[in-house]
C-alpha positions as CSV (number, residue, x, y, z in Angstrom):
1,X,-87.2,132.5,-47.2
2,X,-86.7,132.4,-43.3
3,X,-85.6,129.6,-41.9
4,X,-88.6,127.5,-41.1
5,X,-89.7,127.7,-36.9
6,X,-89.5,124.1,-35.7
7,X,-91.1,123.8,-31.8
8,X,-90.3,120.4,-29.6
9,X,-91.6,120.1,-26.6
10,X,-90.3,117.1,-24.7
11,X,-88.7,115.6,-21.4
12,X,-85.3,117.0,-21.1
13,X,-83.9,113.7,-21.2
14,X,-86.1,112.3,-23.9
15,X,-83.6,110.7,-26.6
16,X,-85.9,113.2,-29.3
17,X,-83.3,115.4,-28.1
18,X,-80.1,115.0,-29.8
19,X,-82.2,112.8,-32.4
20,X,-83.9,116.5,-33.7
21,X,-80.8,118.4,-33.7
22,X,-78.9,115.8,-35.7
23,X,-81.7,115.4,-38.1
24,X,-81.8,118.9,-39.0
25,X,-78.0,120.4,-38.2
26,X,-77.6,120.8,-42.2
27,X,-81.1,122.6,-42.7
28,X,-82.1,126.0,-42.8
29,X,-84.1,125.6,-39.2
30,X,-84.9,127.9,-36.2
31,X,-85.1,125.0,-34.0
32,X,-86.8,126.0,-30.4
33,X,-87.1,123.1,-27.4
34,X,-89.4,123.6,-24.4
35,X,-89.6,121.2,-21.3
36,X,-92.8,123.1,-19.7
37,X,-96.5,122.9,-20.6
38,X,-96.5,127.0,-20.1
39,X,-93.3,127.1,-22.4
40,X,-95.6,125.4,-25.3
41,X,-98.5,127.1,-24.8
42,X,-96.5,130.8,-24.9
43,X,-94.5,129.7,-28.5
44,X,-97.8,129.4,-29.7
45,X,-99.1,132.6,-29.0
46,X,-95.4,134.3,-30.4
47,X,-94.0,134.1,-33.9
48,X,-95.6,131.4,-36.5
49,X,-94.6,127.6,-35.5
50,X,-93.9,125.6,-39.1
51,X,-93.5,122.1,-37.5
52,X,-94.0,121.0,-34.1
53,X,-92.9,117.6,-32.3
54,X,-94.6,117.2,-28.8
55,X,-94.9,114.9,-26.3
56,X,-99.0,114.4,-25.6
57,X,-98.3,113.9,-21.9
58,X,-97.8,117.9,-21.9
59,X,-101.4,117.9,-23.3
60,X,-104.2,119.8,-21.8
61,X,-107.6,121.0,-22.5
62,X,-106.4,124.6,-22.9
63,X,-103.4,123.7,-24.5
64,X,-105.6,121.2,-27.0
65,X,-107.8,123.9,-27.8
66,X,-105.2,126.5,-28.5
67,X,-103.5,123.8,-31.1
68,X,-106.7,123.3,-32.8
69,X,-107.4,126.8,-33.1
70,X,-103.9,127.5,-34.4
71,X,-104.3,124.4,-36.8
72,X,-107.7,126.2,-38.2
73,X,-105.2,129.9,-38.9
74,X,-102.2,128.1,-40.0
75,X,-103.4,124.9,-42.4
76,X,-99.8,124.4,-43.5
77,X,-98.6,123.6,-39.7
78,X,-98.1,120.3,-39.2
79,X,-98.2,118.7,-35.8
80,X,-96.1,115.3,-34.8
81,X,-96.6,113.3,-31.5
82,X,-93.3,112.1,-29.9
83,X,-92.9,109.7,-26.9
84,X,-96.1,108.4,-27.7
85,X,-97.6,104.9,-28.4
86,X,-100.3,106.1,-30.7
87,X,-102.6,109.0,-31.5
88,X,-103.8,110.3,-28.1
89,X,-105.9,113.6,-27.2
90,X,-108.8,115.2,-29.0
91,X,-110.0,113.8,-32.1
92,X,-110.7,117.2,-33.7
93,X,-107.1,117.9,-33.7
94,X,-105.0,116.9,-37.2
95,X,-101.5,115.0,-36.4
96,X,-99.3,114.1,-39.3
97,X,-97.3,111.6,-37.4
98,X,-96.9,109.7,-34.5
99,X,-93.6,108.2,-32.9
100,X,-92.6,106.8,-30.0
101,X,-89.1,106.2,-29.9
102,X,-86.4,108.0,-32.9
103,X,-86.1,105.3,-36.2
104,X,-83.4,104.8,-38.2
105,X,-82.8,109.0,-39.9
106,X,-83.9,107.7,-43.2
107,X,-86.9,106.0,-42.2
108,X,-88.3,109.0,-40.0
109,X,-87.3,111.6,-43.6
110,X,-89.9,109.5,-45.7
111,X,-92.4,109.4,-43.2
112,X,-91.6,113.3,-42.2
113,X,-92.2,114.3,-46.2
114,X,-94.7,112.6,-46.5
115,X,-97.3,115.3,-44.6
116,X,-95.6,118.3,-45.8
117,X,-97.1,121.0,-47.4
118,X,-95.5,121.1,-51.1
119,X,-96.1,122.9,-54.6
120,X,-98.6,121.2,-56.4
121,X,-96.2,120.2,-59.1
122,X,-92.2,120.1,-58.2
123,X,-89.9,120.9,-60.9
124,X,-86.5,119.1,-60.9
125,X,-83.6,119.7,-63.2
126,X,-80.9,116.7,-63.4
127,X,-77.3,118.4,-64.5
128,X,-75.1,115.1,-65.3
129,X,-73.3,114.0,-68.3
130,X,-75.0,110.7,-67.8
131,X,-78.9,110.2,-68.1
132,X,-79.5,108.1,-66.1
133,X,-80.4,109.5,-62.9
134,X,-83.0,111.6,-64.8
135,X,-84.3,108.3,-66.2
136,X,-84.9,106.8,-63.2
137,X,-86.9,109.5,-61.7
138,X,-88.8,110.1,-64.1
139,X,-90.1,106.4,-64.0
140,X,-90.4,106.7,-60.4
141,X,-92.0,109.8,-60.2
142,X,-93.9,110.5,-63.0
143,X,-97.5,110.9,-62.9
144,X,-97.7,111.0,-59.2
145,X,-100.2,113.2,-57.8
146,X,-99.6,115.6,-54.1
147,X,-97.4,116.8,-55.5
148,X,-96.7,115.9,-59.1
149,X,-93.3,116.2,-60.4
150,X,-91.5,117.4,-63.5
151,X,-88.2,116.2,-64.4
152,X,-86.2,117.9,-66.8
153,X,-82.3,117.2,-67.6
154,X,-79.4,118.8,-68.8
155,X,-76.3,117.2,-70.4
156,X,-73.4,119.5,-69.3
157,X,-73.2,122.6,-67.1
158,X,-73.5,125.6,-69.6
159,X,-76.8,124.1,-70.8
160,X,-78.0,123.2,-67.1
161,X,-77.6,126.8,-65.9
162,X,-79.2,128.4,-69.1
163,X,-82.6,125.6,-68.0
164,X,-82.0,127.1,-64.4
165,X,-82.5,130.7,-65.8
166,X,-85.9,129.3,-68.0
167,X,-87.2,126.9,-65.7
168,X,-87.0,128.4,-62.3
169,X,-86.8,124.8,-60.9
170,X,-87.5,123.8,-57.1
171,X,-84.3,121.8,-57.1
172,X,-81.2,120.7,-58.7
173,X,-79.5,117.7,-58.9
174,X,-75.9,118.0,-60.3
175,X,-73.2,115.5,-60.8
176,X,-69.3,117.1,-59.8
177,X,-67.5,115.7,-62.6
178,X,-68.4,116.5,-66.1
179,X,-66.5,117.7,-69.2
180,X,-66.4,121.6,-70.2
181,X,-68.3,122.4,-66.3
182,X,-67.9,121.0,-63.2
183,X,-70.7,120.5,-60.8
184,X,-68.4,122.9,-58.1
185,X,-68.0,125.1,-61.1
186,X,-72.1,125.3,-61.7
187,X,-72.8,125.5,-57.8
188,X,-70.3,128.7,-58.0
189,X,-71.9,130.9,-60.7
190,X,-75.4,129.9,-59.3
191,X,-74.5,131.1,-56.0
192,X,-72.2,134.6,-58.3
193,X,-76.1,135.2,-59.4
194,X,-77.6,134.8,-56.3
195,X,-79.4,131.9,-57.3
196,X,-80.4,130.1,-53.8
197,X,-82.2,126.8,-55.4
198,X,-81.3,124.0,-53.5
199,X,-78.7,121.8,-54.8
200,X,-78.2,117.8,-54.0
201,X,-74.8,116.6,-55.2
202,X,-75.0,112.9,-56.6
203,X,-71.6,112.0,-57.7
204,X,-69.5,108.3,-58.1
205,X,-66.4,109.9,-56.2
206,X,-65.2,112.9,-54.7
207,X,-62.4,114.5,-53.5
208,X,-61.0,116.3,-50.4
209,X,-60.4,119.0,-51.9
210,X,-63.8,119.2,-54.3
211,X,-66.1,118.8,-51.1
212,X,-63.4,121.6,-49.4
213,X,-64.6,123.5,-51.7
214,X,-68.3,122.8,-52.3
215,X,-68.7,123.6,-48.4
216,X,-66.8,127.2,-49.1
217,X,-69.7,128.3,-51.4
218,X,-72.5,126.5,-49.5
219,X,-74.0,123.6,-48.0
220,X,-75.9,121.3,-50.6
221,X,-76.8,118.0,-49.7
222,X,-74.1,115.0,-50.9
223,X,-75.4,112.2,-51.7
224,X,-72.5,109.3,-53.4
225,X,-73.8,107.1,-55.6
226,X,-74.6,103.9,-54.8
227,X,-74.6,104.5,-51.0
228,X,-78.0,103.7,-48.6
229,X,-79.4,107.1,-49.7
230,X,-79.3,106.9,-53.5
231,X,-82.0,104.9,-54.0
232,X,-84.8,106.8,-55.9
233,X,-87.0,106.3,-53.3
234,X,-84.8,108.2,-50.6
235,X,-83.6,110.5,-53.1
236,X,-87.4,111.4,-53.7
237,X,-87.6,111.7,-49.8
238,X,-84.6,113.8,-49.9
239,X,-85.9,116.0,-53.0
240,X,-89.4,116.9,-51.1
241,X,-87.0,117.9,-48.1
242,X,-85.1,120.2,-49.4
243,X,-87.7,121.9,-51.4
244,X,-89.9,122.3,-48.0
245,X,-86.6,123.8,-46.0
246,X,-85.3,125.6,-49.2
């Protein structure tokens, strides 16, 4: 899949800037950033926009009318107001979300995946030696509707890459140290059969040398356990963002 076209169109100086290019450095995104009414109205007219973060002081009628009609060909684009106090503009016209200055990077993920377009049901195979993290999201997350989710598990490697080959998941979550197969090991024959699910690491420790060599295959999300982004809640966040990016 391409990477997905992300459009902001903001002051120059607006702190959305750098805020935007940190949040997404580590995904697969074409990220595109105009300063000019014309400049906004033109990207819609080009290639297909995924996500879009404007400032509603650019807004005009044409340009109001344009989104709208765009909104009506494209019902999986999503539009977000930045540098704004509250939902401004034409009523007709669907916005996902509305910020005015950046939150804390967590805090803007939940309320980013919240609005995205998703499978209907998300399936999510746990690779650990350990149940637990399985167990938890499966209380968490199961029987949730938009989307729903399906959590399966694997005990060891071998077995978590034979339910990657039946199971087709959206996402897997794999542990680094287990006995027989290493999480690096798994990530490595996944990536040997061109397997390009997305991966989150969730591990207790890790080394220098294991991450080295997690980043030479690919870049998975790493997420250490007990840390501000392993609770289920942000890992669910975290699961619906990789699955929309993958």
């Amino acid at each position: 899949m391409p990477p997905r076209k992300i459009l902001v169109g903001t002051k120059r100086d607006s702190d959305w800037v750098s805020f935007l290019q940190e949040y997404l450095e580590d995904l697969p995104a074409d990220l595109q950033f105009v300063h000019e009414r014309s400049q906004i109205s033109h990207s819609f007219s080009s290639s297909p926009i995924d996500l879009a973060f404007l400032c509603p002081e650019y807004f005009s009628l044409g340009l109001s009318q344009k989104i709208k009609a765009y909104q009506k060909s494209y019902p999986n684009f999503r539009l977000f107001y930045v540098d704004a106090l509250r939902k401004e503009g034409d009523r007709d016209m669907e916005i996902a979300g509305v910020f005015q200055q950046p939150p804390e990077l967590m805090h803007f993920q939940r309320q980013i995946v919240a609005g995205l377009p998703l499978p209907v049901c998300l399936k999510v195979l746990v690779i650990d030696d350990e149940s637990q993290m399985a167990e938890l999201l499966q209380d968490y997350l199961g029987g949730r509707q938009n989307p729903q989710f399906e959590i399966h598990y694997a005990s060891e490697g071998e077995l978590g890459l034979k339910k990657i080959d039946q199971l087709n998941p959206h996402i897997v979550i794999l542990d680094i140290k287990m006995p027989k197969m290493s999480g690096r090991e798994v990530y490595a024959e996944m990536h040997k059969k061109d397997c390009h699910i997305p991966v989150i690491f969730f591990f207790d420790a890790i080394s220098g040398e294991d991450l080295a060599g997690i980043r030479q295959i690919g870049k998975p999300v790493v997420i250490e356990k007990g840390s501000k982004q392993s609770s289920v809640s942000d890992m669910a966040s975290m699961i619906k963002q990789c699955v929309y990016f993958s």
